[in-house]
C-alpha positions as CSV (number, residue, x, y, z in Angstrom):
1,X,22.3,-29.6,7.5
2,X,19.0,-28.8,5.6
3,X,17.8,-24.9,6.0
4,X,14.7,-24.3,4.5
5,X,13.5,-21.4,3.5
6,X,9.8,-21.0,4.4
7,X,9.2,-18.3,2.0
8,X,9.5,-21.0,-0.8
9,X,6.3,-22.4,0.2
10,X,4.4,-19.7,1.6
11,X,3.5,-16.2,1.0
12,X,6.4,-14.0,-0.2
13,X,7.1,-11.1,2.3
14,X,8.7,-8.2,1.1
15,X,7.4,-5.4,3.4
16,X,11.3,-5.0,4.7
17,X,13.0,-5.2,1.8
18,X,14.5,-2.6,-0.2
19,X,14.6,-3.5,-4.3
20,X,16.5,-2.0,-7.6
21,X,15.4,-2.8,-10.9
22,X,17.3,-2.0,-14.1
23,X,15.4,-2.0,-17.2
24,X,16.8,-1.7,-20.5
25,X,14.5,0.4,-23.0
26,X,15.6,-1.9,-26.1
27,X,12.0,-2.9,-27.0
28,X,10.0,-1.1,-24.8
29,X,6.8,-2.0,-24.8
30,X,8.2,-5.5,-23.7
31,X,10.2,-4.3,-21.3
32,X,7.5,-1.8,-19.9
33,X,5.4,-4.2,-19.4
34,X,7.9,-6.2,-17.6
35,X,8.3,-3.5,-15.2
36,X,4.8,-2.8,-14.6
37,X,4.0,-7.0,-13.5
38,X,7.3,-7.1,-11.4
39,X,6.5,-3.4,-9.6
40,X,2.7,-5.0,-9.0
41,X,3.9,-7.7,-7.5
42,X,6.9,-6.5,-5.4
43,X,4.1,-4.3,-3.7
44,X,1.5,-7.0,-3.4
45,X,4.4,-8.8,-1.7
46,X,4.2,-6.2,0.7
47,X,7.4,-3.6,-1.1
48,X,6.7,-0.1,-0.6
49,X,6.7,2.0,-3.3
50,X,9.7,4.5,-1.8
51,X,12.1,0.8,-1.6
52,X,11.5,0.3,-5.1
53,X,14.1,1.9,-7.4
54,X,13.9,1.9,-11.2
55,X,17.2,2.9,-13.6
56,X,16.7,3.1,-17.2
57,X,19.2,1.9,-19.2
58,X,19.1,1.9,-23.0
59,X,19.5,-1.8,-23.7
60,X,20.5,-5.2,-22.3
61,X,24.4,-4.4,-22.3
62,X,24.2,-1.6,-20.3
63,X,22.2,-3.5,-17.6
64,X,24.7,-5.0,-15.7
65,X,27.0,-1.6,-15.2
66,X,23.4,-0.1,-14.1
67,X,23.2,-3.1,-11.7
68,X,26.9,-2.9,-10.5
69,X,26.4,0.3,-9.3
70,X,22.8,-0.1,-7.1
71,X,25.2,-2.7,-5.7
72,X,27.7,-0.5,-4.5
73,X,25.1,1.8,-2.6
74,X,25.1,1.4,0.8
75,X,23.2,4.8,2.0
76,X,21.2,4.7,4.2
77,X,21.1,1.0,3.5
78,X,21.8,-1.6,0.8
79,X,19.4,-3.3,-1.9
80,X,17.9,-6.5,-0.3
81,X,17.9,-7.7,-4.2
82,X,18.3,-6.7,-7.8
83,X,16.3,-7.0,-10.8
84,X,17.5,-7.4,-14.5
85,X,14.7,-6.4,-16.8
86,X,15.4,-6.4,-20.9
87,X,14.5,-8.1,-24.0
88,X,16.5,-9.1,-26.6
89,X,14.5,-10.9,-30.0
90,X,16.8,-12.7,-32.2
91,X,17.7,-10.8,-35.8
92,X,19.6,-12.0,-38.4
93,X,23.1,-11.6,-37.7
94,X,25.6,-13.0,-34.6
95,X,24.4,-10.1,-32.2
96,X,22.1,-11.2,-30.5
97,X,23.8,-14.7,-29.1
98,X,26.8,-11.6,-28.0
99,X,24.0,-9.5,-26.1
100,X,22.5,-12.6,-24.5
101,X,25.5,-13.8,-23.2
102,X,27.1,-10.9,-22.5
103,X,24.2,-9.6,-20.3
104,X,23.7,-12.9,-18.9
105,X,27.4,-13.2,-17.9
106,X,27.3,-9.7,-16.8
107,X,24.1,-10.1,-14.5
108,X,25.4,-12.9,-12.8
109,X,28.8,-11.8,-12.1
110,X,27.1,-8.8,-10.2
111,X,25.3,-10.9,-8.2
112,X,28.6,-13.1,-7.6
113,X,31.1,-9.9,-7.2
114,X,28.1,-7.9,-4.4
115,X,26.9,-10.7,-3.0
116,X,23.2,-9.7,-4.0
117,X,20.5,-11.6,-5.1
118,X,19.9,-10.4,-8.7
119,X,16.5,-12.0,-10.7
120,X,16.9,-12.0,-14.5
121,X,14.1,-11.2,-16.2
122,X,16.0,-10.5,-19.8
123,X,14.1,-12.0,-22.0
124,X,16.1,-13.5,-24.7
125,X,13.4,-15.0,-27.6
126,X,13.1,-15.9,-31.4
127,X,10.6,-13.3,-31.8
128,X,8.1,-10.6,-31.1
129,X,5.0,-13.6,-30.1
130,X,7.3,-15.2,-28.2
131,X,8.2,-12.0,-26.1
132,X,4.8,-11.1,-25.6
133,X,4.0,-14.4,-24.8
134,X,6.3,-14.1,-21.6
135,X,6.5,-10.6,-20.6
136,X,3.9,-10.4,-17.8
137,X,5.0,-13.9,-15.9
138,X,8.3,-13.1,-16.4
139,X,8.0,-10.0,-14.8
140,X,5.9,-11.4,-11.5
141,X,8.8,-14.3,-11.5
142,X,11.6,-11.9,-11.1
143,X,10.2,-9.9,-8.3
144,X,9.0,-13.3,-6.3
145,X,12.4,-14.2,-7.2
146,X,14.0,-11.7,-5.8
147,X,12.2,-11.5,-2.5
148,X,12.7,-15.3,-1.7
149,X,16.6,-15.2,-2.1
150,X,16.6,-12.2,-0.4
151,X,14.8,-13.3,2.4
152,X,17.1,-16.2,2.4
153,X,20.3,-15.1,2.3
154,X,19.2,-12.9,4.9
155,X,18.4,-15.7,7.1
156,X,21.8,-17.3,6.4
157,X,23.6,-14.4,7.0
């Protein structure tokens, strides 16, 4: 059996949805401007401002506990979807491959474990261009992202 999911092909609707986002401050300006596309279009999607959380966390490791426990929050209702925004540039040493797939891993089990769409917008490039290069449609993804599989799991629920 085929289901589709109409909001794949048409406009996004959010208006009913309730959203968290976790952003990790590790390069900042990156990651604010991450923030500021996915928040403008979650509410050109139709998101209210009041179903929009935001949690700070200081860097991309820390994301996943931050999303773990918006997960666990069920009053007065439940996030529709998560977001995972970061950005981690590559240095010289082993660390960042263990931050990228440590958050990765971490973001996804989340998503697995609560049974919640999660959108991961953690940037993971070779440098400073590269991050800059992606931060703003990276940012609109995760939140168009995270509205379709909401709506969709909704639908097969």
């Amino acid at each position: 059996m085929f289901i589709p999911n109409p909001n794949a092909t048409t406009s996004l609707d959010g208006s009913a949805l309730k959203i968290g986002i976790v952003q990790a401050r590790f390069n900042e300006d990156i990651t604010n401007a991450l923030r500021d596309a996915c928040v403008a279009e979650l509410k050109a999607m139709g998101v209210a401002d009041d179903r929009i959380t935001l949690v700070e966390v200081p860097g991309a490791l820390e994301v996943p506990l931050a999303l773990a426990a918006l997960a666990q929050i069920e009053d007065p209702e439940p996030y529709s979807a998560l977001i995972a925004l970061g950005c981690i540039i590559r240095g010289e040493t082993y660390h960042f491959e263990l931050v990228a797939n440590e958050s990765g891993a971490g973001v996804t089990r989340v998503g697995m474990d609560y049974h919640v769409p999660i959108a991961n917008a953690i940037l993971t490039t070779e440098n400073l261009e590269q991050a800059v290069a992606r931060q703003t449609e990276k940012g609109r993804d995760a939140a168009r992202v995270a509205v379709e599989m909401a709506v969709l799991l909704e639908r097969l629920a």
